[in-house]
C-alpha positions as protocol buffer text, in pm:
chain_id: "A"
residue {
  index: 1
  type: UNK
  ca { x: 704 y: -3955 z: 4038 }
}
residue {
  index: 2
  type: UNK
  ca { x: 574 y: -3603 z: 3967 }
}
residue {
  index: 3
  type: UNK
  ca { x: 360 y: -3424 z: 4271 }
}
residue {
  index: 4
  type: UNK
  ca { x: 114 y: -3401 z: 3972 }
}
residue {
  index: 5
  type: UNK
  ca { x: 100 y: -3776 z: 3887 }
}
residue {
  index: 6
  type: UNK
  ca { x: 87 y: -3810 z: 4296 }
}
residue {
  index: 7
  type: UNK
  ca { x: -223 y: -3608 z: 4297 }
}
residue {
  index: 8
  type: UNK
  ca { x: -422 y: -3783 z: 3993 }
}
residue {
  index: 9
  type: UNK
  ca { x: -320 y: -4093 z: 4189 }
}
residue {
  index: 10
  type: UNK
  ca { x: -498 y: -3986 z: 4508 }
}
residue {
  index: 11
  type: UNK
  ca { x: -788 y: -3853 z: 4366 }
}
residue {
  index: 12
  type: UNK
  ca { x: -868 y: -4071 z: 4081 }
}
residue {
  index: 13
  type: UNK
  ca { x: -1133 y: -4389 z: 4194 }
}
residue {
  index: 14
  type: UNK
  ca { x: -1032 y: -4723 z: 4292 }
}
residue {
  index: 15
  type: UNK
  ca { x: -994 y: -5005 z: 4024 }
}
residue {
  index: 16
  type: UNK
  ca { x: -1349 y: -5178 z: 4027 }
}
residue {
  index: 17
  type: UNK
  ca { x: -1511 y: -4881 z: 4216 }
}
residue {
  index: 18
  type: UNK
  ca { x: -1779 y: -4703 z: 4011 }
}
residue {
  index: 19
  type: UNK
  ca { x: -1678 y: -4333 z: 3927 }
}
residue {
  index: 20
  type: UNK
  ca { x: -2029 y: -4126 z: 4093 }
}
residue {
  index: 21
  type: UNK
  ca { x: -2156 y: -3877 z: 3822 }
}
residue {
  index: 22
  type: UNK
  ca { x: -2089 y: -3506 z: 3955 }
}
residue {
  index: 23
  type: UNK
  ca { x: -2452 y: -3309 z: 3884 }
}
residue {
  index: 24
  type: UNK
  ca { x: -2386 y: -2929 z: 3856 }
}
residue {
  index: 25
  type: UNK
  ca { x: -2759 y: -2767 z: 3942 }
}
residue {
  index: 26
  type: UNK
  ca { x: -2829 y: -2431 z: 3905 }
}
residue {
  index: 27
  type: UNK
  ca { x: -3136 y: -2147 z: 3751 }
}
residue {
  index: 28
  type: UNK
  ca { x: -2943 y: -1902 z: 3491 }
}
residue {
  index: 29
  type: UNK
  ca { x: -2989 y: -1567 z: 3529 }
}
residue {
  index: 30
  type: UNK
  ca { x: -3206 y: -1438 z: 3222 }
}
residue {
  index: 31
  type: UNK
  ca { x: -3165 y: -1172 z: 3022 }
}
residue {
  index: 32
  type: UNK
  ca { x: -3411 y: -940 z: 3252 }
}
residue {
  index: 33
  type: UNK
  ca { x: -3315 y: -1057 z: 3556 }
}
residue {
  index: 34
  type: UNK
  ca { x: -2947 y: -910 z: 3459 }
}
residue {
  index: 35
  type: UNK
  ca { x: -3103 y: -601 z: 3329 }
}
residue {
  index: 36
  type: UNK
  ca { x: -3294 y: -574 z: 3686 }
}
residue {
  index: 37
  type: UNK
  ca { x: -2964 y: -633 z: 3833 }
}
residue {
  index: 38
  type: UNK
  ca { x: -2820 y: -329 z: 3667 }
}
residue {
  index: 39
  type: UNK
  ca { x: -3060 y: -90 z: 3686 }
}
residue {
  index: 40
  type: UNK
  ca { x: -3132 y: -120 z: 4087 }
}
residue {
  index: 41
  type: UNK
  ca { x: -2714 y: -102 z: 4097 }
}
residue {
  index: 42
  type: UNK
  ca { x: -2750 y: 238 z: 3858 }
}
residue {
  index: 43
  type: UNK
  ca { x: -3010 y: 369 z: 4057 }
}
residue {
  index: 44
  type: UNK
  ca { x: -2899 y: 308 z: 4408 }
}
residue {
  index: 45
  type: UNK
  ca { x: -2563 y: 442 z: 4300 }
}
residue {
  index: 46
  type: UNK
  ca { x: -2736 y: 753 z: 4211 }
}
residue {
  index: 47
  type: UNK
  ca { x: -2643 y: 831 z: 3902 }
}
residue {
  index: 48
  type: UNK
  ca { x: -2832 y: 1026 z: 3593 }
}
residue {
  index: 49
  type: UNK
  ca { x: -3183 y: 996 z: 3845 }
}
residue {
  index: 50
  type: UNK
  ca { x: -3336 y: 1322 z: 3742 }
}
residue {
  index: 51
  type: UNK
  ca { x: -3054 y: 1497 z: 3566 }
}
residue {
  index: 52
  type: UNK
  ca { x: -2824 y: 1400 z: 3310 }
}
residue {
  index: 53
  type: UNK
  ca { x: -2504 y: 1233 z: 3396 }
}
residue {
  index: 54
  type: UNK
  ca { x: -2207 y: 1519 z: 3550 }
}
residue {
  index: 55
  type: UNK
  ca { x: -1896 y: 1395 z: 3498 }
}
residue {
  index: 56
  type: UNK
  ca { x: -1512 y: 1570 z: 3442 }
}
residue {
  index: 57
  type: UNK
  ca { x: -1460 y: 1742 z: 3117 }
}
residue {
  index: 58
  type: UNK
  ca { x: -1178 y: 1884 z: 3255 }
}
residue {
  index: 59
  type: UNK
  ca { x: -830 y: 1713 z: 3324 }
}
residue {
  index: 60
  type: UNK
  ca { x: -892 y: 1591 z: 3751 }
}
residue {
  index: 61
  type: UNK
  ca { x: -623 y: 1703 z: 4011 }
}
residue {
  index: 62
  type: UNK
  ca { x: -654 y: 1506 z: 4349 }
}
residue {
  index: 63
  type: UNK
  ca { x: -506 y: 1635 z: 4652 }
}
residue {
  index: 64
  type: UNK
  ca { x: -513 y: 1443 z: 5020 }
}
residue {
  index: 65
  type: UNK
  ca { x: -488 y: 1615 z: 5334 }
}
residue {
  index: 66
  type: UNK
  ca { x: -521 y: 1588 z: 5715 }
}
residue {
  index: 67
  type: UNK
  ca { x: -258 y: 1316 z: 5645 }
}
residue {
  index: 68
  type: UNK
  ca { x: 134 y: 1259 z: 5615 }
}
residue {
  index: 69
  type: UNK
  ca { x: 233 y: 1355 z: 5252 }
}
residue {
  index: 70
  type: UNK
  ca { x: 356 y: 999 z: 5194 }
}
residue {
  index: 71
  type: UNK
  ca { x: 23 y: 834 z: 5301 }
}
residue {
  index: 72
  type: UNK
  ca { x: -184 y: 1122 z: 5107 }
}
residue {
  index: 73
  type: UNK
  ca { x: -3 y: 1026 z: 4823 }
}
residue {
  index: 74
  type: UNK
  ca { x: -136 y: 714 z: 4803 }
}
residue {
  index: 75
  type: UNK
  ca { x: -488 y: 874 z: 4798 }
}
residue {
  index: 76
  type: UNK
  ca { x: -405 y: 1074 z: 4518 }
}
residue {
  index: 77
  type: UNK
  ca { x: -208 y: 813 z: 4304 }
}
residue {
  index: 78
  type: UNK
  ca { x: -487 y: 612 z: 4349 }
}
residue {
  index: 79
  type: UNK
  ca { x: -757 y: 804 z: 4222 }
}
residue {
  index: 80
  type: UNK
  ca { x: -539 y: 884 z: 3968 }
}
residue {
  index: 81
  type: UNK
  ca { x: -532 y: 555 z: 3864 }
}
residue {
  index: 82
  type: UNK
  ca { x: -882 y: 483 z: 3826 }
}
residue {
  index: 83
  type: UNK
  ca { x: -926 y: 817 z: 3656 }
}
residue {
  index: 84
  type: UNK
  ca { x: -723 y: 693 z: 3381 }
}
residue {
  index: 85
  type: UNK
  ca { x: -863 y: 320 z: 3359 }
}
residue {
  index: 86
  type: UNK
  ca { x: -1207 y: 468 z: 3349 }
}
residue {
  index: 87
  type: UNK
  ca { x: -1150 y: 787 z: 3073 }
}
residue {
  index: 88
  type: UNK
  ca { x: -1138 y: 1012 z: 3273 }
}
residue {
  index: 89
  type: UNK
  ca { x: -832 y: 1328 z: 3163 }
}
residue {
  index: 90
  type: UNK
  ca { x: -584 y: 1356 z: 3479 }
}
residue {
  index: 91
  type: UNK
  ca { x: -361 y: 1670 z: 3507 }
}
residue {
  index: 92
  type: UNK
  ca { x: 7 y: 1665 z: 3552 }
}
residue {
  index: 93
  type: UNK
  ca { x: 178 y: 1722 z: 3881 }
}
residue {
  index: 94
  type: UNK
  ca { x: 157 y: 2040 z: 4038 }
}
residue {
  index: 95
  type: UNK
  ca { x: -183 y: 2119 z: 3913 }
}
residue {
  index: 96
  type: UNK
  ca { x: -465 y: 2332 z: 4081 }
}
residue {
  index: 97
  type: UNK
  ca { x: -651 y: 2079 z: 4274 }
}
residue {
  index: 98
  type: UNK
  ca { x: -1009 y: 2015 z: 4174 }
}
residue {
  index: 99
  type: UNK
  ca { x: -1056 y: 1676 z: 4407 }
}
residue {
  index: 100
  type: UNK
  ca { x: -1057 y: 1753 z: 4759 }
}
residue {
  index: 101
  type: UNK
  ca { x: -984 y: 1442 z: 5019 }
}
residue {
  index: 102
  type: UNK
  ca { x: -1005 y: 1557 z: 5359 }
}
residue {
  index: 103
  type: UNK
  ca { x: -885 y: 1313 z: 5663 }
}
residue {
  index: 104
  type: UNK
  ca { x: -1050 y: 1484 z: 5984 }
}
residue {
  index: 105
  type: UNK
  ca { x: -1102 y: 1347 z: 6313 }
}
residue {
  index: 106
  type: UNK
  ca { x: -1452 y: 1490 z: 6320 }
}
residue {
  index: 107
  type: UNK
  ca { x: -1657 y: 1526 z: 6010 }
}
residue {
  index: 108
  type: UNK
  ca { x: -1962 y: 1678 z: 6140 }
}
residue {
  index: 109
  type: UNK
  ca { x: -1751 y: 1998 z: 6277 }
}
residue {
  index: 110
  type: UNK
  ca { x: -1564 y: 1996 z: 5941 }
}
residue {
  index: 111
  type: UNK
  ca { x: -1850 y: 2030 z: 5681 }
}
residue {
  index: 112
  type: UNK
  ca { x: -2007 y: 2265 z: 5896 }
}
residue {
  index: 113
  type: UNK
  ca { x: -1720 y: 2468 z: 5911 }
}
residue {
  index: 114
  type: UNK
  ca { x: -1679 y: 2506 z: 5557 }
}
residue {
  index: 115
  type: UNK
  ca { x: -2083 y: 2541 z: 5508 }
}
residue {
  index: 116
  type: UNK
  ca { x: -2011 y: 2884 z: 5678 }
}
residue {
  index: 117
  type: UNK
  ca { x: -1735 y: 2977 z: 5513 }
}
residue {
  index: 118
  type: UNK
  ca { x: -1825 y: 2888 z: 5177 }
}
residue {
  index: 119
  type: UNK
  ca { x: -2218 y: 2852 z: 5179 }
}
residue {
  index: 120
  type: UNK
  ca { x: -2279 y: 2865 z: 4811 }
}
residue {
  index: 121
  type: UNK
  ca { x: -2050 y: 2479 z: 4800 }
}
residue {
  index: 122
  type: UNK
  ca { x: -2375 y: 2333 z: 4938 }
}
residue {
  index: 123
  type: UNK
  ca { x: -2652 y: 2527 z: 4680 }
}
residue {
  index: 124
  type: UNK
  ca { x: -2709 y: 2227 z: 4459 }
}
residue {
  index: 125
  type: UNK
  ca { x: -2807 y: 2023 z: 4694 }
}
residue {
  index: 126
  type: UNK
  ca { x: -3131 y: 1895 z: 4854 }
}
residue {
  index: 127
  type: UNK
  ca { x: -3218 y: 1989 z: 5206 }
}
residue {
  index: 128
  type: UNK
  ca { x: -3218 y: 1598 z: 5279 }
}
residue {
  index: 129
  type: UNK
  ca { x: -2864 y: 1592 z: 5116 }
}
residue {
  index: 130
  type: UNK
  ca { x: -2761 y: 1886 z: 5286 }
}
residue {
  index: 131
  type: UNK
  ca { x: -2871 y: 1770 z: 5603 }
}
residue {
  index: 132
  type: UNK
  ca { x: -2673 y: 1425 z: 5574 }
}
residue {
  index: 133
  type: UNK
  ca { x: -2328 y: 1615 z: 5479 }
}
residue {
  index: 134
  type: UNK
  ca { x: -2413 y: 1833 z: 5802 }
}
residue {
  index: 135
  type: UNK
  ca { x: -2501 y: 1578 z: 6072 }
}
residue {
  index: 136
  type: UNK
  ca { x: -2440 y: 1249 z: 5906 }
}
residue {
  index: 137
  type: UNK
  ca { x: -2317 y: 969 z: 6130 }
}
residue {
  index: 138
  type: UNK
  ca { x: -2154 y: 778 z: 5840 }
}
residue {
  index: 139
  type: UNK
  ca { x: -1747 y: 768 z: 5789 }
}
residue {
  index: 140
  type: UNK
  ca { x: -1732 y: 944 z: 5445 }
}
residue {
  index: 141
  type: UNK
  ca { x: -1950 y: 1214 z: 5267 }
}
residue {
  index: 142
  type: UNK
  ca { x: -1894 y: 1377 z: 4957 }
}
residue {
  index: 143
  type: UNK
  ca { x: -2034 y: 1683 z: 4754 }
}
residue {
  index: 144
  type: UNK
  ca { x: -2003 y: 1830 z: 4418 }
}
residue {
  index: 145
  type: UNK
  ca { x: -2021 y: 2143 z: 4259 }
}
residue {
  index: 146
  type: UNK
  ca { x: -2124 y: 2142 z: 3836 }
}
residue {
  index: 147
  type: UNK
  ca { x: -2171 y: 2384 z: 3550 }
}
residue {
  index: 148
  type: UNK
  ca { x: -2332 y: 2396 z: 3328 }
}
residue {
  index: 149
  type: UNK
  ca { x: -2169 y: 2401 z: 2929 }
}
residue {
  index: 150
  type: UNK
  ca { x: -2218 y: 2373 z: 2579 }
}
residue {
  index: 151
  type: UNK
  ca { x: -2085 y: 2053 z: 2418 }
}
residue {
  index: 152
  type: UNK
  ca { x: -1830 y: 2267 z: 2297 }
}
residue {
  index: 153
  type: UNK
  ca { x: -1681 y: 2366 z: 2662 }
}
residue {
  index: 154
  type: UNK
  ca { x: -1830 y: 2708 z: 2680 }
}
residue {
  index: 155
  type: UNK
  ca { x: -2026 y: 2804 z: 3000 }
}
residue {
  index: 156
  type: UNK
  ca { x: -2349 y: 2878 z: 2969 }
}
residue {
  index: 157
  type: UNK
  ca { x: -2474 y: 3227 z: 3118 }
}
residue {
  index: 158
  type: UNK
  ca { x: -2821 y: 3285 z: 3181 }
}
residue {
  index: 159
  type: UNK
  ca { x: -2937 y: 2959 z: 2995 }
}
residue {
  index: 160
  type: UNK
  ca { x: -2863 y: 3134 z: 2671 }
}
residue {
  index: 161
  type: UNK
  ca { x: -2728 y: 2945 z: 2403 }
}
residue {
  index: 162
  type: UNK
  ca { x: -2522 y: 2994 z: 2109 }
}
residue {
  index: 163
  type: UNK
  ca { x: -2673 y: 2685 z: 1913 }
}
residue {
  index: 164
  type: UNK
  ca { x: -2495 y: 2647 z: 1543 }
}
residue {
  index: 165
  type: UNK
  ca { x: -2618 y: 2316 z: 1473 }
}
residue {
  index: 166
  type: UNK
  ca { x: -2975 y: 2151 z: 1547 }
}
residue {
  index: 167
  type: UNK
  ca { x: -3001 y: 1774 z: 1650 }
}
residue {
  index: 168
  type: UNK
  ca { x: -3329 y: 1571 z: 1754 }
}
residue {
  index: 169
  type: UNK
  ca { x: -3078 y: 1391 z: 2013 }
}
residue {
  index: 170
  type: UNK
  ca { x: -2842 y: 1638 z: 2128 }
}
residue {
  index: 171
  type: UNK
  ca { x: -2978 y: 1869 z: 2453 }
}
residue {
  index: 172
  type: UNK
  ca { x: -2730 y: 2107 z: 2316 }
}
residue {
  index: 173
  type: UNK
  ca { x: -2590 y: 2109 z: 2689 }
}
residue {
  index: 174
  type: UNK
  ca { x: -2385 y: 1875 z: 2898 }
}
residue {
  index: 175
  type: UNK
  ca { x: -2353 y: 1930 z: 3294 }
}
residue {
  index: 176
  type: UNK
  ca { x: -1951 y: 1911 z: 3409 }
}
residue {
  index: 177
  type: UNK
  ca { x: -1818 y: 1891 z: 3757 }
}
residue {
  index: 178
  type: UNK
  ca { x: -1623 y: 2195 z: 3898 }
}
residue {
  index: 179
  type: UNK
  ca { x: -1517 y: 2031 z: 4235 }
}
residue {
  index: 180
  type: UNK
  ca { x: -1552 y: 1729 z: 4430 }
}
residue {
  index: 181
  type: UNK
  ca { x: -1493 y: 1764 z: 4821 }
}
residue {
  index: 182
  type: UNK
  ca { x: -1456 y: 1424 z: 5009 }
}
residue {
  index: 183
  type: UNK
  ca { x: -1472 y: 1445 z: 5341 }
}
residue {
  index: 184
  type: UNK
  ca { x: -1335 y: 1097 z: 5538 }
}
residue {
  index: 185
  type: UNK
  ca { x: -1417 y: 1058 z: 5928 }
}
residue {
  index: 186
  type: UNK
  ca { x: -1083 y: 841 z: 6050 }
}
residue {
  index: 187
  type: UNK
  ca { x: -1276 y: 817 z: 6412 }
}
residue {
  index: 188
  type: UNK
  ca { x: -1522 y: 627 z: 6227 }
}
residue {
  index: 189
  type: UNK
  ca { x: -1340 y: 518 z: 5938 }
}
residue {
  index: 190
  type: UNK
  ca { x: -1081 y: 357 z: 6207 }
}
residue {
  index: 191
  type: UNK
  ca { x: -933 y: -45 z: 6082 }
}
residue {
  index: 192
  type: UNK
  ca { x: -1068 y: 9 z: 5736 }
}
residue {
  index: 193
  type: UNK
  ca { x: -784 y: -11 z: 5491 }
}
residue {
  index: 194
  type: UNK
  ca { x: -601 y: 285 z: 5346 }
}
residue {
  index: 195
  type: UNK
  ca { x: -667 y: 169 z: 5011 }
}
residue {
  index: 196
  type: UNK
  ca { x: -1012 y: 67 z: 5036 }
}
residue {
  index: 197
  type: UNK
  ca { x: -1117 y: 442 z: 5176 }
}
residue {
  index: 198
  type: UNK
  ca { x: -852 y: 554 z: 4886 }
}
residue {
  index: 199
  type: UNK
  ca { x: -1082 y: 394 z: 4590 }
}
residue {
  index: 200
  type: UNK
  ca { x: -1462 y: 484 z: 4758 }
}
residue {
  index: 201
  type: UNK
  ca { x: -1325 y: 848 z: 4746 }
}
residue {
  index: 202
  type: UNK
  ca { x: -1192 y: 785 z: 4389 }
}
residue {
  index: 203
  type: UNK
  ca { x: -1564 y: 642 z: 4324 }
}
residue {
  index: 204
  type: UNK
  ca { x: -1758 y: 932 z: 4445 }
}
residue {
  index: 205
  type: UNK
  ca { x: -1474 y: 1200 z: 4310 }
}
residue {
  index: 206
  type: UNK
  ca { x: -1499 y: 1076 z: 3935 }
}
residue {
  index: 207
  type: UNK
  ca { x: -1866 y: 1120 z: 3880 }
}
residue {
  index: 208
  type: UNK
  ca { x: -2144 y: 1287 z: 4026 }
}
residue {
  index: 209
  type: UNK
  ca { x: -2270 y: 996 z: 4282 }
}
residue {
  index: 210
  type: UNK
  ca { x: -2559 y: 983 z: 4525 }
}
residue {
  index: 211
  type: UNK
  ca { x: -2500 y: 963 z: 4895 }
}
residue {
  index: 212
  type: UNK
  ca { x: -2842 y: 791 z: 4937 }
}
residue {
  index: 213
  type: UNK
  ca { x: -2850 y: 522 z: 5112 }
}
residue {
  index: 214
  type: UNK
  ca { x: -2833 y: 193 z: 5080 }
}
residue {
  index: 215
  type: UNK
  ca { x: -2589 y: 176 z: 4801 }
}
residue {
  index: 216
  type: UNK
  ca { x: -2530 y: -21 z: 4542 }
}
residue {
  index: 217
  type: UNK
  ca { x: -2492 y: -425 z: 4645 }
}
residue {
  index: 218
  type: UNK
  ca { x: -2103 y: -561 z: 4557 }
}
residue {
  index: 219
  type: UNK
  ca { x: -1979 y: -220 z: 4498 }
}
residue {
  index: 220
  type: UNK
  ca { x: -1725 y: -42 z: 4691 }
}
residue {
  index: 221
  type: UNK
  ca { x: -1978 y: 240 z: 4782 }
}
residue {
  index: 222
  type: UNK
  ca { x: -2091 y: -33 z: 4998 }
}
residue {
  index: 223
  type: UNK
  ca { x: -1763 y: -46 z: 5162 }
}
residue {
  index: 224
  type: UNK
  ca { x: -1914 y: 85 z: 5519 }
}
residue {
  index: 225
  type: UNK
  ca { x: -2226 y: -66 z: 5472 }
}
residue {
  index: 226
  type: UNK
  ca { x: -2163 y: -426 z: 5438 }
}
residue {
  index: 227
  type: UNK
  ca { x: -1888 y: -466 z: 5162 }
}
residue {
  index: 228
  type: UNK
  ca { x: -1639 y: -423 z: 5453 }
}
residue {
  index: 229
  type: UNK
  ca { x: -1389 y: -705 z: 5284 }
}
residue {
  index: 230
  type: UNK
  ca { x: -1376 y: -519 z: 4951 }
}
residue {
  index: 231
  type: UNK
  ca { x: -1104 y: -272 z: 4894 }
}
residue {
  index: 232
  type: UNK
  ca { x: -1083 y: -215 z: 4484 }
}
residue {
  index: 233
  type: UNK
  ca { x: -1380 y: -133 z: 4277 }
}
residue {
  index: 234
  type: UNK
  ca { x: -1622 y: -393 z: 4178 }
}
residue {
  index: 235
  type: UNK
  ca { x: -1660 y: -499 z: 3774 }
}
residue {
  index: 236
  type: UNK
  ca { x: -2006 y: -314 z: 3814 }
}
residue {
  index: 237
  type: UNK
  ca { x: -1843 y: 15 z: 3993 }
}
residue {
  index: 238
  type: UNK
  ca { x: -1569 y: 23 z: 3683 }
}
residue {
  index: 239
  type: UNK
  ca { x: -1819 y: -52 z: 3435 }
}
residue {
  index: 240
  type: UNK
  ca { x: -2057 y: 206 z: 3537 }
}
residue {
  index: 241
  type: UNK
  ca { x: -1757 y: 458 z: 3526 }
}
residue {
  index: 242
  type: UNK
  ca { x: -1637 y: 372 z: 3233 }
}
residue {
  index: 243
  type: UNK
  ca { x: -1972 y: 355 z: 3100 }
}
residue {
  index: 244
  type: UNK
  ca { x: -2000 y: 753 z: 3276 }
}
residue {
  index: 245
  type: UNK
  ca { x: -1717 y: 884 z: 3019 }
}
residue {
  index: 246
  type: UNK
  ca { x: -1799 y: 671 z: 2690 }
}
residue {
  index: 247
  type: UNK
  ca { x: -2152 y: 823 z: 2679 }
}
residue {
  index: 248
  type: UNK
  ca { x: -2233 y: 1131 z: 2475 }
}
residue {
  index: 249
  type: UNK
  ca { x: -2254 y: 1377 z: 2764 }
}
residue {
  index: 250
  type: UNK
  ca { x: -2544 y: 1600 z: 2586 }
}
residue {
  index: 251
  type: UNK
  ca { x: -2818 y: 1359 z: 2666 }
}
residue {
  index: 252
  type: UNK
  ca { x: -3112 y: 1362 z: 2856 }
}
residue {
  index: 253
  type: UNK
  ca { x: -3089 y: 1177 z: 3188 }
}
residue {
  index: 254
  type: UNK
  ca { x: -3349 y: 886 z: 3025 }
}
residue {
  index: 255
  type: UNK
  ca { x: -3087 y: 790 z: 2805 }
}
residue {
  index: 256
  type: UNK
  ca { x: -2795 y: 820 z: 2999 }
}
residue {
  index: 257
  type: UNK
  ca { x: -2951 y: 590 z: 3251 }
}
residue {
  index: 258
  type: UNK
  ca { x: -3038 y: 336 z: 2983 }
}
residue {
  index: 259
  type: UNK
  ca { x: -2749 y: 321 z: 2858 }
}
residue {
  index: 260
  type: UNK
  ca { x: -2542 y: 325 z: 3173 }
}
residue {
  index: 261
  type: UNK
  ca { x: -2815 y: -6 z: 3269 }
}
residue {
  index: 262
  type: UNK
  ca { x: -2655 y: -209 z: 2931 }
}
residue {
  index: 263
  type: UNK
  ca { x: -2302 y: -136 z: 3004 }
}
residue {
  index: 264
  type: UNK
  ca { x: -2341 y: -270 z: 3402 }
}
residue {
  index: 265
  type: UNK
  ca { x: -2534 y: -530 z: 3264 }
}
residue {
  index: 266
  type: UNK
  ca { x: -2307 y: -663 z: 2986 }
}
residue {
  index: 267
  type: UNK
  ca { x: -2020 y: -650 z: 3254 }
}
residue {
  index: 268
  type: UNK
  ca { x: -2218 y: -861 z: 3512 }
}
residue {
  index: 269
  type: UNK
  ca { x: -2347 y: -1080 z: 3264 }
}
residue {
  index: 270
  type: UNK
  ca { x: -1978 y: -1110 z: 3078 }
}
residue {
  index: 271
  type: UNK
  ca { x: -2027 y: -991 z: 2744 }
}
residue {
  index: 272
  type: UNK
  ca { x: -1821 y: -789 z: 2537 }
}
């Protein structure tokens, strides 16, 4: 007899005995109760808030340090991966990095070091934002630097623009990322998995991201605060970067934020 035949055996009901009906309760989730879903995951990610959506119109180049080449090569392979699932361009090897990982044993002392170094790398940011990169207590931080260009790729100087076209939809302008700088502390990063710290840096280097807390529930952004057990993106976190690089980029931020809200919410809710 077949293990399979064995198990039917041991679970089907006794001759005579009266099979008990199995009752499956439960309140589905509406069509607005998914869309509230979405939008308090878009907006505690921090994404297309105030401005439009800055994302990577040109091809991303990851480089890992503070750690052995073989380990930092895992970093960078795999944010190279989810650049590529989520439509984001990736440059070849031995390209001019534009995604910074840095692996320090004290955070704090690092960002400040490079805020006086390099104190323009922290101009677009908020004093709040500034002052979490500076004397943060969490394990990762992350900052960005953007231009801004012409849907056509050129920079624009002075906010003059050479407009050839006119559109009621079109701003005429997209914002694009420059650099991302992630900085990870391994003191307090310390028994979180390699890969798990390897795809929250990919998450916050492929898209301009909010550091504000709390973030987002059941995405890997959470992965210090609560989503501990997680070490890939969520549906929601791929979704809402996919959703980052399908949009026209020359929106306003009104419409890249609905739309970003129906792409989350078709992928929580399963539809195509």
């Amino acid at each position: 007899m077949s293990l399979f035949a064995i198990a039917l055996l041991a679970t089907a009901p006794a001759a005579g005995d009266a099979a008990e009906p199995i009752v499956v309760t439960g309140t589905p989730v509406t069509r607005e109760d998914a869309r509230k879903r979405a939008a308090q995951f878009v907006r505690r990610a921090g994404v297309a808030q105030l401005q439009p959506v800055a994302r990577w119109t040109m091809p991303v180049c990851p480089r890992t340090v503070g750690l052995d080449d073989n380990v930092a090569a895992i970093v960078d392979n795999r944010i190279r991966t989810i650049a590529a699932s989520t439509g984001a361009k990736v440059a070849p090897a031995g390209c001019a990095a534009n995604i910074v990982v840095v692996f320090t044993a004290d955070g704090n002392s690092l960002a400040r070091a490079i805020l006086k170094k390099s104190p323009d790398l922290l101009a677009e940011m908020s004093p709040v934002a500034r002052e979490r990169i500076l004397d943060g207590d969490g394990p990762i931080r992350w900052w960005y630097n953007t231009r801004v260009e012409t849907r056509h790729g050129m920079p624009v100087s002075n906010g003059m623009i050479r407009q050839y076209n006119s559109s009621i939809v079109s701003t005429q302008v997209v914002r694009a990322l420059q650099s991302a700088t992630v900085i990870v502390d391994v003191e307090k990063a310390e028994g979180t998995p390699l890969e798990a710290v390897a795809s929250h840096a990919a998450m916050v280097a492929l898209a301009e991201l909010s550091s504000n807390p709390p973030p987002p529930e059941g995405s890997i952004m959470g992965l210090f605060d609560g989503e501990s057990g997680r070490r890939e993106l969520s549906d929601s976190d791929t979704a809402l970067l996919r959703g980052i690089y399908e949009i026209p980029p020359d929106r306003e931020a009104f419409q890249h934020r609905r739309q970003l809200v129906s792409t989350v919410r078709k992928e929580q809710q399963g539809e195509e």
